[in-house]
N, CA, C and O atoms as a GROMACS GRO file, in nm:
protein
  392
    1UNK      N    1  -3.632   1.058  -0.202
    1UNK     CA    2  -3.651   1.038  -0.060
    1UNK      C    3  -3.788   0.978  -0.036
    1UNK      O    4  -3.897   1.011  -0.084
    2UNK      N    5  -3.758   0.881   0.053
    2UNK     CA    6  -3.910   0.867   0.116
    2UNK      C    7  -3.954   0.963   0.241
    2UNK      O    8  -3.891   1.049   0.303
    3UNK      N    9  -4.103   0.907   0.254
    3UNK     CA   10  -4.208   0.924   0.336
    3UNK      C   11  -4.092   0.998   0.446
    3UNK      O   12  -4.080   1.119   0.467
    4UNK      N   13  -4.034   0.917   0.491
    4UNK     CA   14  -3.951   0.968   0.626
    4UNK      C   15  -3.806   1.068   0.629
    4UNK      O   16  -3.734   1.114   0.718
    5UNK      N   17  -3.808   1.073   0.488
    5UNK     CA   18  -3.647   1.192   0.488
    5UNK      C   19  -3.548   1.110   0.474
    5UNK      O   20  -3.434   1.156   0.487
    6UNK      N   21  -3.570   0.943   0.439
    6UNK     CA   22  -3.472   0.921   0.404
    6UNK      C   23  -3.441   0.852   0.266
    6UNK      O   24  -3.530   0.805   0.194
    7UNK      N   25  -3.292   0.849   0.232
    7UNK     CA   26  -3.279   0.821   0.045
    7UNK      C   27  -3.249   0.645   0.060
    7UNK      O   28  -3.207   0.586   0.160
    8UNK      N   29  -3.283   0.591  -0.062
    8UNK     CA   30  -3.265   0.482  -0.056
    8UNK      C   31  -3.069   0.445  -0.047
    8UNK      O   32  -2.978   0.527  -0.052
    9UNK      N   33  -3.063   0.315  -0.034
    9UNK     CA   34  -2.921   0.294  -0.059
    9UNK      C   35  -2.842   0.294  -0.156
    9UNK      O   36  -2.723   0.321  -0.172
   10UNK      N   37  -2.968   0.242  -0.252
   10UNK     CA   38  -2.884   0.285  -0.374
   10UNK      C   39  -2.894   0.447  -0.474
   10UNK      O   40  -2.835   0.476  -0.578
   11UNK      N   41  -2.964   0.504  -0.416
   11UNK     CA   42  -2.943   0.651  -0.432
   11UNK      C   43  -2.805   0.709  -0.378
   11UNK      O   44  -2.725   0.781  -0.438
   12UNK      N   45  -2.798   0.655  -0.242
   12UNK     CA   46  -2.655   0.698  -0.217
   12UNK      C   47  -2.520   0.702  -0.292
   12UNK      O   48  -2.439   0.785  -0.332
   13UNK      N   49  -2.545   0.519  -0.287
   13UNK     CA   50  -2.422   0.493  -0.372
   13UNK      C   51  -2.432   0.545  -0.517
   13UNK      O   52  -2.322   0.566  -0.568
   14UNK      N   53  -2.507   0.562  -0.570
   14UNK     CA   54  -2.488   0.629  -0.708
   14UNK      C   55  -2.435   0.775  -0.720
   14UNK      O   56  -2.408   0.828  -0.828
   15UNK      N   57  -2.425   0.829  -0.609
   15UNK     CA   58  -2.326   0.946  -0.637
   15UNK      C   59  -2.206   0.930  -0.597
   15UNK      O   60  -2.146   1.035  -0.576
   16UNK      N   61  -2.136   0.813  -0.574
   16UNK     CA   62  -1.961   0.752  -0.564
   16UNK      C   63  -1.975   0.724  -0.671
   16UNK      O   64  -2.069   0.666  -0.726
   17UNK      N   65  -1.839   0.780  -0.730
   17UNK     CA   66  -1.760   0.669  -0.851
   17UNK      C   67  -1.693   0.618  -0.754
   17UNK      O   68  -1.655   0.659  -0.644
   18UNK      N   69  -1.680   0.475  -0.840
   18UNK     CA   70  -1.608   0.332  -0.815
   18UNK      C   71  -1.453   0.340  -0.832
   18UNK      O   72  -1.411   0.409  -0.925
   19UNK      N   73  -1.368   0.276  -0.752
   19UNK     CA   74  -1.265   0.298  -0.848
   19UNK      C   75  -1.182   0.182  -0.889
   19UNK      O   76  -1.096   0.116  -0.830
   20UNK      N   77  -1.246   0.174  -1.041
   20UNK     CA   78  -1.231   0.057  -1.109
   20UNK      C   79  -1.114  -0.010  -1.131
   20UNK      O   80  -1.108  -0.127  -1.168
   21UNK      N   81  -0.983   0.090  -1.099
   21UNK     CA   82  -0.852   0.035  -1.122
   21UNK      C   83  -0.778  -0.011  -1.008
   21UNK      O   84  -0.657  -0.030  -1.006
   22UNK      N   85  -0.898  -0.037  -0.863
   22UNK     CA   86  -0.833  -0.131  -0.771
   22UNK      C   87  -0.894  -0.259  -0.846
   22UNK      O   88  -0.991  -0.290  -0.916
   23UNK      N   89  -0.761  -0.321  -0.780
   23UNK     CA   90  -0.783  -0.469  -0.798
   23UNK      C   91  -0.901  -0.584  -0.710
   23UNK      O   92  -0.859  -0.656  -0.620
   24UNK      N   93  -0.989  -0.586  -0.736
   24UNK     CA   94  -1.111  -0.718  -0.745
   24UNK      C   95  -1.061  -0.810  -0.622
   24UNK      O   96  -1.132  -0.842  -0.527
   25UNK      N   97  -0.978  -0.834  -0.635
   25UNK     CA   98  -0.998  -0.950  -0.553
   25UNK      C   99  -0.886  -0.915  -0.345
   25UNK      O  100  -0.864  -0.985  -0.246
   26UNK      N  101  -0.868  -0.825  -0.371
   26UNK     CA  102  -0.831  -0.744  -0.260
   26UNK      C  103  -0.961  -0.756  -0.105
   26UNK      O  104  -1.064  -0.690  -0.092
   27UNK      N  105  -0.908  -0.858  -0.014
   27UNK     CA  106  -1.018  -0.880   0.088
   27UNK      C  107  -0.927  -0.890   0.214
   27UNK      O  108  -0.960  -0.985   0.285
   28UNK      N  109  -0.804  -0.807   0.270
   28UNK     CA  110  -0.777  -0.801   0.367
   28UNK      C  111  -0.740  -0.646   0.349
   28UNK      O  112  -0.752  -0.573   0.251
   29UNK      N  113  -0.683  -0.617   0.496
   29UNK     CA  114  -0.641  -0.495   0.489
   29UNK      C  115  -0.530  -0.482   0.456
   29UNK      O  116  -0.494  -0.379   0.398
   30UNK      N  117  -0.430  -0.604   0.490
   30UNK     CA  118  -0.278  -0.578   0.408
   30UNK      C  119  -0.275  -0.589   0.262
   30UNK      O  120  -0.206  -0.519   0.189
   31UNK      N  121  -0.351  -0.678   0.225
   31UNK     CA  122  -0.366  -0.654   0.056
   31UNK      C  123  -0.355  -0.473   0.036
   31UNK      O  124  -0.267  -0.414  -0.026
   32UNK      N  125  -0.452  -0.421   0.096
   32UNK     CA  126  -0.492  -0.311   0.026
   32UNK      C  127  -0.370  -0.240   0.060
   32UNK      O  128  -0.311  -0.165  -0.018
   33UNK      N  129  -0.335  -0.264   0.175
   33UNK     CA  130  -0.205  -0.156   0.178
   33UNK      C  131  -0.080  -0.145   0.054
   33UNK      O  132  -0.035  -0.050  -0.010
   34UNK      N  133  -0.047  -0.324   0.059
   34UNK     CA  134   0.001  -0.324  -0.028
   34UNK      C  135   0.024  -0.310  -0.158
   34UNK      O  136   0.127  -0.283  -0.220
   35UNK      N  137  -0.136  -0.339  -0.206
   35UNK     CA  138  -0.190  -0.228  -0.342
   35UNK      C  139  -0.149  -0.109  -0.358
   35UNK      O  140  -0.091  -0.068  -0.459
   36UNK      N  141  -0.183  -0.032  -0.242
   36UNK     CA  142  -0.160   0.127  -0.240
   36UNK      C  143  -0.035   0.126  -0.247
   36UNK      O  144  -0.016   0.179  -0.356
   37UNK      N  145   0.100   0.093  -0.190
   37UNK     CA  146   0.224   0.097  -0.144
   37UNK      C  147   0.263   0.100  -0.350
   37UNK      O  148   0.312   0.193  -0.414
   38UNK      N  149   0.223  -0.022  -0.395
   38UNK     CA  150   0.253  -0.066  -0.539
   38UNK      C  151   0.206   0.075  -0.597
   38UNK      O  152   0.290   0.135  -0.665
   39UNK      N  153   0.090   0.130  -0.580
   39UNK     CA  154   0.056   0.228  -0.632
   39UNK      C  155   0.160   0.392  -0.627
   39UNK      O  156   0.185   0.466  -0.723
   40UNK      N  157   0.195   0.406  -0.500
   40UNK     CA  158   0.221   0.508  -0.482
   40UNK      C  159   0.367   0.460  -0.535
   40UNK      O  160   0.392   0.565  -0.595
   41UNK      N  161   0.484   0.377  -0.558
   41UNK     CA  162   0.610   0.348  -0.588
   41UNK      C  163   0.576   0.346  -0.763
   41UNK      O  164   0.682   0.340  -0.826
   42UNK      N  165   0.479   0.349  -0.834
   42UNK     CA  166   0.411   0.350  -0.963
   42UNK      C  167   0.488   0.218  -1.014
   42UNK      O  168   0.569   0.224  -1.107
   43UNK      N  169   0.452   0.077  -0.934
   43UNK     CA  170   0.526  -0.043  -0.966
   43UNK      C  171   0.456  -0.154  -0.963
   43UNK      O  172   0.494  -0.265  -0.927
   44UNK      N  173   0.305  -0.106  -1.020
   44UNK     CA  174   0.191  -0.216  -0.984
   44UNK      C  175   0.214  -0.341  -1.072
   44UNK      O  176   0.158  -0.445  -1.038
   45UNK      N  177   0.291  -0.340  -1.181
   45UNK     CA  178   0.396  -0.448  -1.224
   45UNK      C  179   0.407  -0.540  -1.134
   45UNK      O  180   0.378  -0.658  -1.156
   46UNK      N  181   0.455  -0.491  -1.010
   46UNK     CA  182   0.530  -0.595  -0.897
   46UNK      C  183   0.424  -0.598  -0.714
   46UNK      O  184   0.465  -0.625  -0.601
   47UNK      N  185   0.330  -0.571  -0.748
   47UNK     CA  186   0.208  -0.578  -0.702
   47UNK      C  187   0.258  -0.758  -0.580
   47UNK      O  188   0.280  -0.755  -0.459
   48UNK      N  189   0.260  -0.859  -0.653
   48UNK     CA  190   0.278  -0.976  -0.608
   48UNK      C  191   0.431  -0.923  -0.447
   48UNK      O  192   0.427  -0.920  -0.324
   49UNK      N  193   0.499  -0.904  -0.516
   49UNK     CA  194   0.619  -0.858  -0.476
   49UNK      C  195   0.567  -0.779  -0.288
   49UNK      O  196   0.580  -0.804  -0.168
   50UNK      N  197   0.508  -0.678  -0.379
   50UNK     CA  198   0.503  -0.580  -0.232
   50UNK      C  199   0.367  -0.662  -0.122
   50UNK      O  200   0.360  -0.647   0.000
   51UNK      N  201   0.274  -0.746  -0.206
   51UNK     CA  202   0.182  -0.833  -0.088
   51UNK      C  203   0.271  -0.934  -0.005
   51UNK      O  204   0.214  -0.976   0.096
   52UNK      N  205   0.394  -0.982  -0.023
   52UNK     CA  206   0.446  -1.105   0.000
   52UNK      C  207   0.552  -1.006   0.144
   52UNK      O  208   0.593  -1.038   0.255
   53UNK      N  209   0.556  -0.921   0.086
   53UNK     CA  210   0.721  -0.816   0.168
   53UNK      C  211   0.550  -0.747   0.302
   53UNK      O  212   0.563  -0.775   0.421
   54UNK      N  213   0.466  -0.696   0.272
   54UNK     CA  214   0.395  -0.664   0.358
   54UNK      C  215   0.305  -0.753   0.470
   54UNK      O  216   0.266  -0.704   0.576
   55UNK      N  217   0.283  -0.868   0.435
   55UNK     CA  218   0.274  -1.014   0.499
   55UNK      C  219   0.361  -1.022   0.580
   55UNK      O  220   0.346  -1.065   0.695
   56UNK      N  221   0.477  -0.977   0.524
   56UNK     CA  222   0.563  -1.088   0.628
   56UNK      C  223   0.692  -0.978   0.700
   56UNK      O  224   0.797  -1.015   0.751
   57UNK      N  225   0.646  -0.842   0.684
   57UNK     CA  226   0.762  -0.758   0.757
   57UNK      C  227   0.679  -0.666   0.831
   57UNK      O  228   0.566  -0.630   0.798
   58UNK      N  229   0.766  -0.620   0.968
   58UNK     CA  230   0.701  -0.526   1.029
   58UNK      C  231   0.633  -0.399   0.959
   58UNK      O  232   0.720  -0.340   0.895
   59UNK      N  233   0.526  -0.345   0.948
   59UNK     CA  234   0.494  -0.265   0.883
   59UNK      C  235   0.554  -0.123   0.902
   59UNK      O  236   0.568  -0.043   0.809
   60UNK      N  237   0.587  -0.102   1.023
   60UNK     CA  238   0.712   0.019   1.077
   60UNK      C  239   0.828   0.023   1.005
   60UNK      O  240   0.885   0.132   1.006
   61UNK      N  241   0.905  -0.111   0.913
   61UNK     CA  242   1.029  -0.123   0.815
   61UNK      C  243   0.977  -0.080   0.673
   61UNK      O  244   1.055  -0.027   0.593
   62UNK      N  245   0.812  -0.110   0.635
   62UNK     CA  246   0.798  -0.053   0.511
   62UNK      C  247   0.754   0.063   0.535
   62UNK      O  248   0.809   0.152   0.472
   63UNK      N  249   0.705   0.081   0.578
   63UNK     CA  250   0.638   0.293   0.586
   63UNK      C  251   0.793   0.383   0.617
   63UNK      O  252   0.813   0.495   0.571
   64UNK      N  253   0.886   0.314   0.696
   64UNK     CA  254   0.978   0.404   0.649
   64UNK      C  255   1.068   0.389   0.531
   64UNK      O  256   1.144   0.479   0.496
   65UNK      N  257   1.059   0.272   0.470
   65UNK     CA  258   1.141   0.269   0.346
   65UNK      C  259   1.054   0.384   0.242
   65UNK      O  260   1.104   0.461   0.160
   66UNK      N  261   0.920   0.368   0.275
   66UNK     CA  262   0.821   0.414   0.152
   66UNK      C  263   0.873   0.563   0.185
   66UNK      O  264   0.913   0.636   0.094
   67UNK      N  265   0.871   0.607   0.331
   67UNK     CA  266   0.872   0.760   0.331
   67UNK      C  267   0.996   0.800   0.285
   67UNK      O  268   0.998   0.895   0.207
   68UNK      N  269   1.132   0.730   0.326
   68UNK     CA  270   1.263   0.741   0.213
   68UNK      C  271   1.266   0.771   0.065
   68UNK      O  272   1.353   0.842   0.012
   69UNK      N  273   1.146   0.702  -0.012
   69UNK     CA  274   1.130   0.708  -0.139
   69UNK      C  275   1.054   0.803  -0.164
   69UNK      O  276   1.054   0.834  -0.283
   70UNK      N  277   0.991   0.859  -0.101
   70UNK     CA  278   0.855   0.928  -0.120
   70UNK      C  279   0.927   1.098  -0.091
   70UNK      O  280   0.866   1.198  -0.128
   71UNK      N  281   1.014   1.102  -0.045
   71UNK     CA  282   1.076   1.217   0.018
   71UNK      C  283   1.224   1.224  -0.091
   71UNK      O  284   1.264   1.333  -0.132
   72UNK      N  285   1.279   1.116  -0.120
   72UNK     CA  286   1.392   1.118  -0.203
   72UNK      C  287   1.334   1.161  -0.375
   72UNK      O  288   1.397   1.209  -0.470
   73UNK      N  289   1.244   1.135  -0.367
   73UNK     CA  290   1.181   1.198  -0.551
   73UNK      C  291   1.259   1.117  -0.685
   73UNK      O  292   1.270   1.152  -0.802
   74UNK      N  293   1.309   0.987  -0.608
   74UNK     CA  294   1.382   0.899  -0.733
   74UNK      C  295   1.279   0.833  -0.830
   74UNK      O  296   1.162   0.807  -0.799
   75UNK      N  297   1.341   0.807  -0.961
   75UNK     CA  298   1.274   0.790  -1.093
   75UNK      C  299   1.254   0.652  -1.060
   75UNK      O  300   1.136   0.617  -1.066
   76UNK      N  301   1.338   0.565  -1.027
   76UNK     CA  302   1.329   0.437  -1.010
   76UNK      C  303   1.238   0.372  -0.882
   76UNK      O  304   1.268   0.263  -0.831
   77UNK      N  305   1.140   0.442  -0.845
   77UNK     CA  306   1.090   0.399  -0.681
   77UNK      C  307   1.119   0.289  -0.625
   77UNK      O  308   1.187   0.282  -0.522
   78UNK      N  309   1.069   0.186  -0.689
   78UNK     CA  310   1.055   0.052  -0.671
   78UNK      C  311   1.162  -0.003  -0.637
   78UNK      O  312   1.170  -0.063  -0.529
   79UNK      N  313   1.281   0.009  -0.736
   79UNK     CA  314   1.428  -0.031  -0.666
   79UNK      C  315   1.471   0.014  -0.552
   79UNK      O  316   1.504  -0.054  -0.455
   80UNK      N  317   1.471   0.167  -0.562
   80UNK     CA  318   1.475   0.258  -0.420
   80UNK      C  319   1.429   0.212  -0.323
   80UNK      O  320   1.508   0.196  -0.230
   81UNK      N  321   1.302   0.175  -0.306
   81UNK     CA  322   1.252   0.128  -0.190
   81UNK      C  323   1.287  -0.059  -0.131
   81UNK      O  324   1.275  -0.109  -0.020
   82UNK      N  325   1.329  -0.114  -0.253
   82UNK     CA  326   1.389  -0.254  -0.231
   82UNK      C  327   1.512  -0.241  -0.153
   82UNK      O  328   1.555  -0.330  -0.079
   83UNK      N  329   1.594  -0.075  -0.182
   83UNK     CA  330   1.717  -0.084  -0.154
   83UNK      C  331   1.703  -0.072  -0.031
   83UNK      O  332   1.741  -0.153   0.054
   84UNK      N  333   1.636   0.051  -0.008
   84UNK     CA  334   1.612   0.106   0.148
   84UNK      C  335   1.544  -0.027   0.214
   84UNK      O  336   1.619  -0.086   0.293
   85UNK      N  337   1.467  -0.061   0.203
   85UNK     CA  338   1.391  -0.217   0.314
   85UNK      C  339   1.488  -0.290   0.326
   85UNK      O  340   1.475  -0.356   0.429
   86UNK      N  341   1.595  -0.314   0.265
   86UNK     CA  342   1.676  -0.386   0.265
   86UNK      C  343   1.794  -0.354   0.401
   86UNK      O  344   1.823  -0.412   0.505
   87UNK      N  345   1.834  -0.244   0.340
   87UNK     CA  346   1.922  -0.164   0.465
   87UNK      C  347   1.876  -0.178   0.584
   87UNK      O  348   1.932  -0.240   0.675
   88UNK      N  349   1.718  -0.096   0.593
   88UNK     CA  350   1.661  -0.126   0.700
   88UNK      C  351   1.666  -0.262   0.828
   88UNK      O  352   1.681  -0.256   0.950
   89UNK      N  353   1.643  -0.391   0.726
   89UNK     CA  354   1.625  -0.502   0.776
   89UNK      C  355   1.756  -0.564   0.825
   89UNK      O  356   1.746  -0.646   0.917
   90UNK      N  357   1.912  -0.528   0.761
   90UNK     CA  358   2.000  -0.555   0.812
   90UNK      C  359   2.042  -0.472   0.945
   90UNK      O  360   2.112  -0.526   1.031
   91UNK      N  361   1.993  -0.325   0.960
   91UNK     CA  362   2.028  -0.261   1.073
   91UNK      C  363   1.930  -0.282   1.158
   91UNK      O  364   1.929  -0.207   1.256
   92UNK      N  365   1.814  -0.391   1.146
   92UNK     CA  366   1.711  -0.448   1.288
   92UNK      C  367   1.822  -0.542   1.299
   92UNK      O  368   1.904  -0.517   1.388
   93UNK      N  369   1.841  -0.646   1.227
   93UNK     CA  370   1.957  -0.731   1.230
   93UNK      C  371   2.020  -0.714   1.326
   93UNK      O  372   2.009  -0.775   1.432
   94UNK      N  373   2.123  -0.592   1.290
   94UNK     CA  374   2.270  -0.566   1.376
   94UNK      C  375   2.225  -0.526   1.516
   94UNK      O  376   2.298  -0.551   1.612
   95UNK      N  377   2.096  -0.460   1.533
   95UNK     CA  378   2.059  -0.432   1.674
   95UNK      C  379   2.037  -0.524   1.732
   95UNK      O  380   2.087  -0.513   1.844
   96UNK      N  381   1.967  -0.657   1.715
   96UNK     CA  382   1.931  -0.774   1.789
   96UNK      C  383   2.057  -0.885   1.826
   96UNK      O  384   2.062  -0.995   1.881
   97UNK      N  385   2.142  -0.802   1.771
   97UNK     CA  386   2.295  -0.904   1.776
   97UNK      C  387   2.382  -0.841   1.887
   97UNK      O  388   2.484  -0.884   1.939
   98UNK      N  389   2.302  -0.710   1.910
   98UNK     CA  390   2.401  -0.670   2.011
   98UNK      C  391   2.349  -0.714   2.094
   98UNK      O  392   2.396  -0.706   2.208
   0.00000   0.00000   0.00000
């Protein structure tokens, strides 16, 4: 600490760990969601996949596909949740047709 009670900045930050296994080049907020989304479906394999589906769909169609998967406890997440967004997007579909 200095003179005045306070710590430098980088005193601060040196008591965070980093966490090295996000991805670098992540500079919006939907990236990151979509990182996390990849993360939590354990399908960071398909990382590309879930930035392209979170871009470009209401985010209200993926948080409930995710909570479908997240609540269903299936081995396969990733498909699970392709299946469910899928469903989803045909029953916005069928509502806008009525």
């Amino acid at each position: 600490m200095d003179k005045k009670g306070f710590s430098s900045m980088t005193n601060i930050l040196d008591k965070y760990e980093l966490d090295e296994t996000k991805q670098k080049r992540i500079s919006r907020e939907w990236q990151d969601y979509a990182y996390r989304l990849a993360v939590a479906l354990d399908d960071t394999k398909h990382t590309a996949i879930y930035m392209r589906l979170v871009k470009s769909l209401p985010r209200e169609l993926v948080e409930k596909a995710k909570s479908f998967v997240m609540d269903a406890g299936a081995r396969s997440k990733g498909k699970m949740f392709m299946w469910k967004l899928k469903q989803l997007k045909e029953e916005e579909k069928s509502k806008g047709e009525m």
